[in-house]
C-alpha positions as CSV (number, residue, x, y, z in Angstrom):
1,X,-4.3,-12.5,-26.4
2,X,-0.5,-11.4,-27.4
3,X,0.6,-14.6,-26.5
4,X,-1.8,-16.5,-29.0
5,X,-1.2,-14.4,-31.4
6,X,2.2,-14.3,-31.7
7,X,2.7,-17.8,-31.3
8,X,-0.2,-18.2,-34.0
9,X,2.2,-16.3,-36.6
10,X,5.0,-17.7,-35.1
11,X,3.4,-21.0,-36.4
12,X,2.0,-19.2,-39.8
13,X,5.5,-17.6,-40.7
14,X,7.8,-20.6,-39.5
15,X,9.7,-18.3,-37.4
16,X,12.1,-19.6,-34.4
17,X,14.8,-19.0,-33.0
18,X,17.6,-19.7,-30.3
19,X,17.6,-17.2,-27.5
20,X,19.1,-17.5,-24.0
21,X,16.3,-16.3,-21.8
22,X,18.6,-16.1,-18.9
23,X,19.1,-12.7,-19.3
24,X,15.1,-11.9,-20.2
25,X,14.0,-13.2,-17.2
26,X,16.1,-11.2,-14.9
27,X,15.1,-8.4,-16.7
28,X,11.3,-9.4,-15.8
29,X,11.0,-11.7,-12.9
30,X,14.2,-9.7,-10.8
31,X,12.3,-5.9,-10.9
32,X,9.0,-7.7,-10.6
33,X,9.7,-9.6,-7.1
34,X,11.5,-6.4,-6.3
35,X,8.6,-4.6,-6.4
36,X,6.2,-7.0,-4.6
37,X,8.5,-7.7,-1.5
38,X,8.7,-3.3,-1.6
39,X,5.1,-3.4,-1.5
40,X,4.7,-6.1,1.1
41,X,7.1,-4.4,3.1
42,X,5.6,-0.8,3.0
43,X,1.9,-2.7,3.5
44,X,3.9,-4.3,7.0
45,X,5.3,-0.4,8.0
46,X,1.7,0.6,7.4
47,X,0.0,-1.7,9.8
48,X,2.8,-0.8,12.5
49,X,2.0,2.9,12.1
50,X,-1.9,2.4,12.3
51,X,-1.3,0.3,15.6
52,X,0.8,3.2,16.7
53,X,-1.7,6.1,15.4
54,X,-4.4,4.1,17.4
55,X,-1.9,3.5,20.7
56,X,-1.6,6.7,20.8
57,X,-4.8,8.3,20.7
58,X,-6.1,6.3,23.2
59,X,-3.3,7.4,25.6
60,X,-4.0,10.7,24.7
61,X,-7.6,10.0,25.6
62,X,-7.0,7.9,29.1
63,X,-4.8,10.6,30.1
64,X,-7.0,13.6,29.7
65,X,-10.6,12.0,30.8
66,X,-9.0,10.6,33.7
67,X,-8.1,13.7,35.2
68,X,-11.2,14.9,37.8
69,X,-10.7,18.6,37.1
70,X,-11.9,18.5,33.9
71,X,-15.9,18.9,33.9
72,X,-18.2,16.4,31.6
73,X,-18.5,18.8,29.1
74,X,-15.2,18.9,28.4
75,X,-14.4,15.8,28.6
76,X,-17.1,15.1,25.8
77,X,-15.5,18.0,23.8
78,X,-11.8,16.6,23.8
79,X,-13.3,12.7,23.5
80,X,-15.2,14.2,20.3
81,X,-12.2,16.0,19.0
82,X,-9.7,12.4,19.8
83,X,-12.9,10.6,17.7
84,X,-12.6,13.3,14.9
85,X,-9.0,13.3,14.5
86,X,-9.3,9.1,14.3
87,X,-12.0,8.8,11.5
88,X,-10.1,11.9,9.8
89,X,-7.3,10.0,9.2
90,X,-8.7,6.9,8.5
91,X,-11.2,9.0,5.9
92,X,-7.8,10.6,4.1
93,X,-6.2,6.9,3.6
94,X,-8.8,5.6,2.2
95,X,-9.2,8.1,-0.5
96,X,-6.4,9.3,-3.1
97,X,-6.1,12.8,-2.0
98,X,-2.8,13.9,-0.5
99,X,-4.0,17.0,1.3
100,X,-3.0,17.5,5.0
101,X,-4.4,20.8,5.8
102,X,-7.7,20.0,7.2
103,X,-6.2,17.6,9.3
104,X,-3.5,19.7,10.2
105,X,-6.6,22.1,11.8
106,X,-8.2,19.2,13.9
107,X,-4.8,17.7,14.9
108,X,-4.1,21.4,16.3
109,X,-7.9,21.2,18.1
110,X,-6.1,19.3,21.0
111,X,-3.3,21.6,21.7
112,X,-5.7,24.8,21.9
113,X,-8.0,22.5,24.6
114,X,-4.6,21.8,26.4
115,X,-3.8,25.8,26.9
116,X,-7.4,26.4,27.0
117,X,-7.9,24.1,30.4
118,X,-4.3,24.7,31.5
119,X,-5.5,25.7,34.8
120,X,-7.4,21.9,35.3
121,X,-4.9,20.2,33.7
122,X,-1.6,19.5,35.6
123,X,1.7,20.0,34.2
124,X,2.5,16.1,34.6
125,X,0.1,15.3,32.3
126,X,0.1,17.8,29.7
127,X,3.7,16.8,29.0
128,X,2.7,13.2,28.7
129,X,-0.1,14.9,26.4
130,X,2.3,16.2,24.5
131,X,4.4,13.5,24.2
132,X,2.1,11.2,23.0
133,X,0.8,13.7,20.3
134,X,4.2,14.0,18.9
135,X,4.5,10.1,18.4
136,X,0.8,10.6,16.8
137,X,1.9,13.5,14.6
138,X,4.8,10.8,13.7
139,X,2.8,7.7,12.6
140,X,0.3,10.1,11.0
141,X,3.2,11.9,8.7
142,X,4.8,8.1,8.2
143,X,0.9,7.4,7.2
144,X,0.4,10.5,4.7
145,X,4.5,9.1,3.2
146,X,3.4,5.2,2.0
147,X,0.0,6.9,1.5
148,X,1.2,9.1,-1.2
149,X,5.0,8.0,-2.2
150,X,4.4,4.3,-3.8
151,X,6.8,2.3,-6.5
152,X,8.3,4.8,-8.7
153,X,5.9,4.8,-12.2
154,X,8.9,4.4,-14.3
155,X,9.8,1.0,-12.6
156,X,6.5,0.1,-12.7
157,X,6.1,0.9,-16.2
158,X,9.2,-0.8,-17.0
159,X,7.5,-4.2,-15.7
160,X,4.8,-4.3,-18.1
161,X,6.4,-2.9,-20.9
162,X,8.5,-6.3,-20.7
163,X,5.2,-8.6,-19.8
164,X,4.1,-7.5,-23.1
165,X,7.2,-7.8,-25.1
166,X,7.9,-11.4,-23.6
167,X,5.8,-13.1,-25.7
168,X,7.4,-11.9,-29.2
169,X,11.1,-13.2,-27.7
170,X,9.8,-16.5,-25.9
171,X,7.0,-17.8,-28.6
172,X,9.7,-18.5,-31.1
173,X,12.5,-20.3,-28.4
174,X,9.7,-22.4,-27.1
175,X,8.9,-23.4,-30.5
176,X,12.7,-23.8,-31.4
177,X,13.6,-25.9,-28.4
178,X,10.7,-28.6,-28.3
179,X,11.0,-28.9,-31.9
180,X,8.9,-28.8,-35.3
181,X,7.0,-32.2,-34.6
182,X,5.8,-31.2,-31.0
183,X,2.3,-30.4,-30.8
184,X,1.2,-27.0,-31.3
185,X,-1.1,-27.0,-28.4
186,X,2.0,-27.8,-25.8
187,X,3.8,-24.6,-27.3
188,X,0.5,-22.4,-26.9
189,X,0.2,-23.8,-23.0
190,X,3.7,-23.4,-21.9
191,X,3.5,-19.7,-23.0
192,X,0.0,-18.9,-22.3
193,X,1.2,-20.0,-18.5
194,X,4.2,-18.3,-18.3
195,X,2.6,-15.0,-19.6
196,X,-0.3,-15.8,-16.8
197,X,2.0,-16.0,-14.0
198,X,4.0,-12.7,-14.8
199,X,0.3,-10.9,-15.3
200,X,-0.8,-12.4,-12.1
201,X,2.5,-11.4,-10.4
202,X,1.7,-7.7,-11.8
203,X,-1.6,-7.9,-10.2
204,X,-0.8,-8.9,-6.8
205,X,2.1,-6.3,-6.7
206,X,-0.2,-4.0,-8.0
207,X,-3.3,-4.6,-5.4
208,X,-0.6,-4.6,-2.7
209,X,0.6,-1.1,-3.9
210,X,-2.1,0.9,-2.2
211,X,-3.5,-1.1,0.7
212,X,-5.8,1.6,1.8
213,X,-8.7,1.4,-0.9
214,X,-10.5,-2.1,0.4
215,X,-10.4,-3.4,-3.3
216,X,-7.9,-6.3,-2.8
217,X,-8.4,-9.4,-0.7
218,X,-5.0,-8.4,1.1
219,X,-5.8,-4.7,1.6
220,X,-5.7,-3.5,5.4
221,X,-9.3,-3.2,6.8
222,X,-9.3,0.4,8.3
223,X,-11.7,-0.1,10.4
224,X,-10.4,-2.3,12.9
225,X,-8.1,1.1,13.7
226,X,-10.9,3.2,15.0
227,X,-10.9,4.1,18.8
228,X,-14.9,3.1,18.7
229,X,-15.0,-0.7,17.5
């Protein structure tokens, strides 16, 4: 609608003008790409640490429920807690709340079961217990990071201030350089495009910019990260 109606007035009002947009289109297309290959990347790092998260936990799991000293019972209990801590996590990416402390409290479930049955649980593989919960307290914390710390606002903000402003700058050198006797309906096609493929570049950087929320076509599918699937 900006773009119409500027180039409407520009039309009305005669005005055009000769401006290098060089320079403009750094200042919109550079910071815009920018963003979307950060986002890409940081949807990537996120896929490697769910793969990791999930690794992990089913270590943890083969390692404890395959040790014979440890009755049924408790097998179930440290199989529900492993299933708990999974949908947990899964649960706190998918929403936009950046608390930790509950799962802080189920996370700490399985080192009070470890001391708890330290008597049917050899040393070897408690350690390797241990060791695995670390790299599971790593890709959770790496997790809670790209879920919470995203593109800066004031970058972000600074994109789509200049998407809107575009139009008053390029309206008038479009309608400069193809000249008077041009057909107004060229002028209003070249700009309604170009102002339709920065929006559209917005909107894919944006969808990419929290991949957790299932809304975009490109958004990771937490699901397929659950020990049960």
């Amino acid at each position: 609608m900006i773009s119409v109606g500027v180039t409407f007035l520009c039309y009305k009002y005669d005005i055009s003008f000769n401006v290098d947009l060089t320079l403009l289109s750094i200042a919109i297309i550079f910071p815009l790409v920018f963003t979307i290959r950060g986002s890409f990347r940081r949807r990537e790092k996120a896929l490697e640490h769910l793969s990791e998260f999930r690794s992990t936990l089913k270590t943890v799991k083969y390692f404890l429920l395959s040790n014979n000293a440890l009755s049924e019972e408790y097998q179930k209990e440290i199989e529900t807690i492993l299933l708990e801590i999974n949908s947990t996590v899964l649960e706190h990416l998918g929403r936009k709340e950046y608390s930790l402390k509950d799962l802080d409290d189920i996370i700490h479930k399985v080192y009070e079961f470890v001391l708890d049955q330290n008597e049917h649980i050899p040393r070897q593989i408690r350690d390797k217990v241990f060791r695995f919960m670390k790299d599971m307290h790593e890709s959770i914390e790496n997790l809670h990071a790209i879920h919470s710390h995203r593109t800066p606002i004031s970058l972000m903000a600074y994109c789509l201030i200049f998407i809107y402003i575009f139009p008053l700058i390029y309206a008038p050198t479009i309608i400069h350089n193809i000249g008077e006797y041009t057909s107004p309906w060229i002028t209003y096609f070249i700009i309604i495009l170009t102002e339709f493929i920065l929006i559209a570049l917005y909107n894919i950087q944006d969808q990419l910019e929290y991949p957790f929320d299932n809304i975009g076509m490109d958004d990771i599918n937490l699901d397929n990260f659950r020990i049960e699937r």
